[in-house]
N, C-alpha and C positions, 0 to 999 in steps of 0.2 A: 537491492530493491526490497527484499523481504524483512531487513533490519527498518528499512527505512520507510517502509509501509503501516509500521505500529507507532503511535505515537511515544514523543520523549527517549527516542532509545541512543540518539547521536544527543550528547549537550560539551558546549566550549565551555572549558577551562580559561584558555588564556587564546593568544593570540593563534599562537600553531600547537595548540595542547587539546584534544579532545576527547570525553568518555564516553563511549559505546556498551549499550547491554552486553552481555552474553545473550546468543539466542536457545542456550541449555538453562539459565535463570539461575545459572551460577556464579554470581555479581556482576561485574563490571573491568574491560581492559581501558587504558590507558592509549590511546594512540596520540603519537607526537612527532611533528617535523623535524628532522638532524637535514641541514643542508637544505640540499634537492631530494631529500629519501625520505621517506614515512617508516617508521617504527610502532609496534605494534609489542603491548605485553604478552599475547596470548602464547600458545604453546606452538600452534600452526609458523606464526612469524619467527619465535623465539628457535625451534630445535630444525625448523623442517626450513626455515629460509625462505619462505614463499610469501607472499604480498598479499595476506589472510582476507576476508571480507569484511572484517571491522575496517582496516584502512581503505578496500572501496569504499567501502559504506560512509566514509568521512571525505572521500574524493567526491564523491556521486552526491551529495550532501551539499557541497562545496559549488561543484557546476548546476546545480537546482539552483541556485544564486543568483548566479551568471549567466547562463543559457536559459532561453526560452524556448526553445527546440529541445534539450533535453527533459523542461521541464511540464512538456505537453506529453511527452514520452510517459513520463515519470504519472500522470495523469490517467492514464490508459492503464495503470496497473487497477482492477477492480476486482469483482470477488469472484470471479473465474478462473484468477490464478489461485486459489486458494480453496482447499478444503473444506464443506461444509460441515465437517462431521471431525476429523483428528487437526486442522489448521494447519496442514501443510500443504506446502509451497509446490509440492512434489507431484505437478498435476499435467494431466496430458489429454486430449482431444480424442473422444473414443466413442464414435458415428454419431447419429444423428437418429431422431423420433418425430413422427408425424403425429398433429392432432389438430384439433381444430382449427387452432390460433397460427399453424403453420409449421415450419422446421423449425426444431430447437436443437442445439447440440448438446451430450452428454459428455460428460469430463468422466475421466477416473483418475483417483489418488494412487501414487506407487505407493507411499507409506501405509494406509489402513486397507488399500485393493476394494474401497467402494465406490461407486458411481452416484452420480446426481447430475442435476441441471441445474443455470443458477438460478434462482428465484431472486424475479422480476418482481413482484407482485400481480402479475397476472393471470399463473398455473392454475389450471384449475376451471378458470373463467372459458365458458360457450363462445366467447365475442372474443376478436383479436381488440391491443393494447389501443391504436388508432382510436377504433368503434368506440371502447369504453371513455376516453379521454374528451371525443371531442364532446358526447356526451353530456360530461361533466363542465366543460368548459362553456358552452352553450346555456347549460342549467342555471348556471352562475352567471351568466352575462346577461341573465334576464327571462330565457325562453319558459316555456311552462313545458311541463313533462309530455303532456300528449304532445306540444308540437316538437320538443325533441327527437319523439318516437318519427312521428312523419319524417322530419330530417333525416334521419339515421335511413328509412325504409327507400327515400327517393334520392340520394345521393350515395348511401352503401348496399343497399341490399339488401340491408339485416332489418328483421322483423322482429321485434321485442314488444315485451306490454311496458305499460309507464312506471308499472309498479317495480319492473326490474330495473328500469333507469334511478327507481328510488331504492333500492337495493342497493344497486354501484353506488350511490352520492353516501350513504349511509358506512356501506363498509370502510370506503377511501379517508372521507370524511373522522372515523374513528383512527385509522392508521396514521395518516399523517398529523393526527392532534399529538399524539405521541411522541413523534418524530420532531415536531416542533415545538412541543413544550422544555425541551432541555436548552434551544437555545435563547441566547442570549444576547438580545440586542444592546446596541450604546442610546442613550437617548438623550433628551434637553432634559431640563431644569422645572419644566412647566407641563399637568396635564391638566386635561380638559375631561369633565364628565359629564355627563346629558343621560337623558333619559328620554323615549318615546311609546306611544300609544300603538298596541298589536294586538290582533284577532287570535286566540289560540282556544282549538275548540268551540269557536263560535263568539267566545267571551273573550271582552277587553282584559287582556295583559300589558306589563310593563317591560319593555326592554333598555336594558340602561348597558352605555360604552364607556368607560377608559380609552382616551386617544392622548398620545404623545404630539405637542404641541407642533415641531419643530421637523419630528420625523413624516407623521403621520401615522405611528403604530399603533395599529387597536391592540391594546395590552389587555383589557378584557371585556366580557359583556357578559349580561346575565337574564334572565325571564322569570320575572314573579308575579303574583298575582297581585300586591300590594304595595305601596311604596312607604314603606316603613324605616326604621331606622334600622335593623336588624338584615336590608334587606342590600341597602347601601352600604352594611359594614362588609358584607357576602362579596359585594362590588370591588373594595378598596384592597382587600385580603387577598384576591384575586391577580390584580394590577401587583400589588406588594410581588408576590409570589413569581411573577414573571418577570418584572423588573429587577426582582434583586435589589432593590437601593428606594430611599425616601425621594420624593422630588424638594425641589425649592418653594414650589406653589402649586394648589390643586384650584383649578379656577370649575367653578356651578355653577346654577340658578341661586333662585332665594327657597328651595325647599329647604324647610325645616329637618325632614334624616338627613341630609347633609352634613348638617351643624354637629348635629348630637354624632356621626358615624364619625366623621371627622377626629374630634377630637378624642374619641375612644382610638382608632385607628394610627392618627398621626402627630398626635401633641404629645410632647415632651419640655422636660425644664432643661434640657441642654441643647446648646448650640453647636451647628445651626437648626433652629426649627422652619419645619414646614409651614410654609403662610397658605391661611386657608381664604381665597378671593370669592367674595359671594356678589352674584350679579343680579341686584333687584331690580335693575329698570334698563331699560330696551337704549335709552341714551351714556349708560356707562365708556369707557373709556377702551376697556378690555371684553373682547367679544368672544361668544363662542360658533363665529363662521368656520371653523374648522371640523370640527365636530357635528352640524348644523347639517353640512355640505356630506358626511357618511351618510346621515338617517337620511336625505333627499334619496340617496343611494338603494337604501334599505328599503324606503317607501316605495322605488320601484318595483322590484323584487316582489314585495311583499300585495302590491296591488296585481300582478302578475297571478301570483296563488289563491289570491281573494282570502287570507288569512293564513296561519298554520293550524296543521287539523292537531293536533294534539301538544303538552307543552313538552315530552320527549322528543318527540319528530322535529317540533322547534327548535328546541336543542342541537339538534346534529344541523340543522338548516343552517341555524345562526354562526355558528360553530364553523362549516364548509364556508358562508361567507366571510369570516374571517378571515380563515387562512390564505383566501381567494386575493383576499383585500390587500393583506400585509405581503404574502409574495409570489403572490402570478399576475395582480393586473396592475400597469404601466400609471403611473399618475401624472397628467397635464403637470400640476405645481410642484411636480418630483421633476420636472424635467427630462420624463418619462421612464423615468425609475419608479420602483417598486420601495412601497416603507422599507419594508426588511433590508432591502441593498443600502438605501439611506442611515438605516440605524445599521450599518457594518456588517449585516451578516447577507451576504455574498455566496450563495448556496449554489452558482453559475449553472443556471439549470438546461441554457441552450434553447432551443427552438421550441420542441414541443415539452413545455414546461408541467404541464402535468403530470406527463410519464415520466422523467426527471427526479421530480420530486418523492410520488410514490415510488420508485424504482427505490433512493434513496431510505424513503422510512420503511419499506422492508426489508432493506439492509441492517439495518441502527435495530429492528425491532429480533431479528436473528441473531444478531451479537450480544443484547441484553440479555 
């Protein structure tokens, strides 16, 4: 399980022929089928005659396939088993600490003899994971912060100012941007761009989306004060960067930064090229109700706060409802999936999907 918790370390050769890392990173054994018996090059199999862990590790590999009881098992392995400090496996259950957020239990490593706990992304935080979460979940679904505060005060008990509720959406908000800018959704052939009218600091700003036609994945979004060409190229560069790959067609309006970002961004003289669709009038053929139906979204939200107070604050806002967008909230026309599950990435976050998710990027942000 420790071989097969790192990625790439099991890859097939042939049919019953497989390569296994060494887990010293001193190349690579050989394991192969003779008969009904597994054979192994390493030294363990070779002089000592014993049934090494590289051929579990190709057995255990094998039945992850086929079982799905072993393979929920195999699920359960997280970063509890493992070392936060020398990365070994070599970990064992050693009492428990009280604090505010409740019992947590401490591990020690036999290999380096140090202690730790695992970090959840919650340590640290006055409020258990529950309180912070629903929060957040709440904040995004619409609520304004004072009445957050209320909710939290008449159904948990916990007393907080709003400011701190804008604390948590802030830190989380940064954490999991991180966590999900590496991955990588599958998308259509066609996105959709728009642009709409927001309060930041009192003054009219411009917020412009990238949405994936098919998925629904907001690939990006940006806040400037001008709509320029310069500002639409910030837009496309953006989108580029998260998709990895050109589309087929970028379907707009008739503004003009379009045209000029456009072709700065996605023209080429080889094939195939990107078609740039520009929608000048309200009876065209090709619409942008896709996209249309986010900022409806947004304009909720956003009447809720009666603007954003500043265009950094902004930024994390817009930013949190993103992520919120593409993979915590259920879509009617997803069929009550989430973009992200739609565009293949499958993050199975379970129930309470927030803690889920953060749990996850302060894992990814500990191993980087």
């Amino acid at each position: 399980m420790a071989i097969l918790s790192l990625a790439n370390q099991v890859k097939r050769l042939e049919a019953d022929t497989y390569l296994v890392k060494s887990q010293s990173g001193n190349g690579s054994y050989t394991v192969r089928k003779v008969g009904l018996e597994w054979v192994c090059e390493c030294p363990d199999h070779q002089f000592r005659g014993v049934e090494c862990k590289h051929v579990h590790a190709v057995r255990f590999n094998l039945s992850l396939e086929d079982s799905k009881e072993v393979y929920e098992a195999y699920k359960q392995l997280d970063e509890s088993s493992r070392c936060r400090y020398c990365g070994s496996y070599e970990v064992i259950q050693y009492g428990s600490r009280y604090n505010k957020t409740g019992k947590r239990q401490i591990f020690k490593c036999k290999g380096c003899g140090r202690r730790f706990m695992v970090e959840d992304g919650f340590s640290r935080m006055k409020a258990d994971p529950k309180t912070i979460t629903s929060a957040l979940d709440l904040y995004f679904k619409g609520i304004s912060l004072r009445k957050v505060v209320d909710h939290l005060e008449q159904f948990y008990g916990v007393k907080v100012y709003h400011s701190t509720v804008l604390r948590w959406i802030q830190k989380y908000t940064e954490l999991v941007n991180i966590y999900v800018e590496d991955l990588k959704p599958e998308l259509s052939e066609v996105w959709h761009v728009d642009e709409m009218m927001i309060k930041t600091g009192g003054k009219w700003s411009w917020l412009w989306h990238v949405m994936d036609s098919e998925t629904r994945f907001l690939l990006a979004n940006l806040i400037s004060k001008t709509r320029e060409i310069k500002d639409a190229r910030r837009l496309f560069q953006e989108a580029k960067k998260i998709a990895r790959m050109k589309p087929d067609a970028v379907v707009t309006d008739g503004l003009r930064a379009y045209e000029s970002a456009f072709k700065k961004e996605f023209f080429t003289l080889r094939k195939p090229r990107t078609e740039h669709i520009r929608l000048a009038r309200l009876g065209d053929k090709v619409n942008q109700n896709v996209i249309e139906r986010l900022h409806g979204t947004v304009r909720e939200r956003d009447k809720v706060m009666r603007g954003l107070k500043g265009e950094d604050t902004g930024k994390v806002i817009v930013d949190g409802l993103k992520n919120y967008y593409n993979f915590l909230r259920p879509h009617m026309g997803l069929e009550g999936e989430t973009p992200a599950k739609t565009a293949n990435i499958d993050l199975e976050l379970g129930r309470n999907r927030w803690q889920s998710i953060i749990k996850k990027s302060t894992t990814r942000k500990r191993t980087t």
